[in-house]
N, C-alpha and C positions, 0 to 999 in steps of 0.2 A: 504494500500500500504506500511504503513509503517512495517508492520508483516513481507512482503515477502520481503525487503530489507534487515531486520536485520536478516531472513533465509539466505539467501544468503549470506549475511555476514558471518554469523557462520558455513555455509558449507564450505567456501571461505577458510576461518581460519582452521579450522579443516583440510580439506587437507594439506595447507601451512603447518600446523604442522607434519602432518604424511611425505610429501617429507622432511622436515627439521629434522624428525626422521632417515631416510634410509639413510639423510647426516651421520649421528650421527654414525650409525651401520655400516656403509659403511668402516669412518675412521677404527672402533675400529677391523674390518676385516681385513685394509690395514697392517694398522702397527702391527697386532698379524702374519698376511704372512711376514712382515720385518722380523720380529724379530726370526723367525723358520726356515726363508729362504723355504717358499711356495709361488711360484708365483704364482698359481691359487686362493690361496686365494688372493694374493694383486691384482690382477687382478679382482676376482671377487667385493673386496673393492673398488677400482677405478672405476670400473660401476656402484656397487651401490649410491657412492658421486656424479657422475655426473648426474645416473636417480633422487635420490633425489634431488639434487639443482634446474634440471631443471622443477622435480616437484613443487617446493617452487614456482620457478619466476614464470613459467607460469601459476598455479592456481590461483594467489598472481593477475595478468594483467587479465586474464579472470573474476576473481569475481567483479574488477575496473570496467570491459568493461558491464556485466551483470548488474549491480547496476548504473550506466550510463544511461543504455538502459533502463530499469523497470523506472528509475527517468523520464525521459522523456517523459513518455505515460501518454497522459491527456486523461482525460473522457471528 
């Protein structure tokens, strides 16, 4: 049991990390549209900061809720 927790962990992480990457690429999108004065790039920037962030949270509370649930299941 303890195998498929620390999976789940490491799947858990690994997402959190890729939404908290799309944060990353999101910004360096917004402000390269600031600074050219393209608003569909800062626009497409500011979608991507907020799908990434709300990727980070919500992987971040589902792998809690999933590693929760597995902890709990007796034989």
């Amino acid at each position: 049991m303890d195998i498929v927790i620390k999976m789940i962990g490491v799947i858990g992480g690994i997402m959190t990390v890729i939404g908290l990457f799309g944060v990353l690429t999101g910004a360096l999108n917004f402000f390269s549209g600031r600074k050219n004065e393209n608003p569909q790039k800062m626009d497409s920037g500011i979608e991507s900061m907020i799908m990434g962030g709300a990727m980070a949270a919500i992987s971040g509370g589902i792998t809690a809720a999933i590693i929760a649930a597995v902890g709990a299941i007796r034989f």
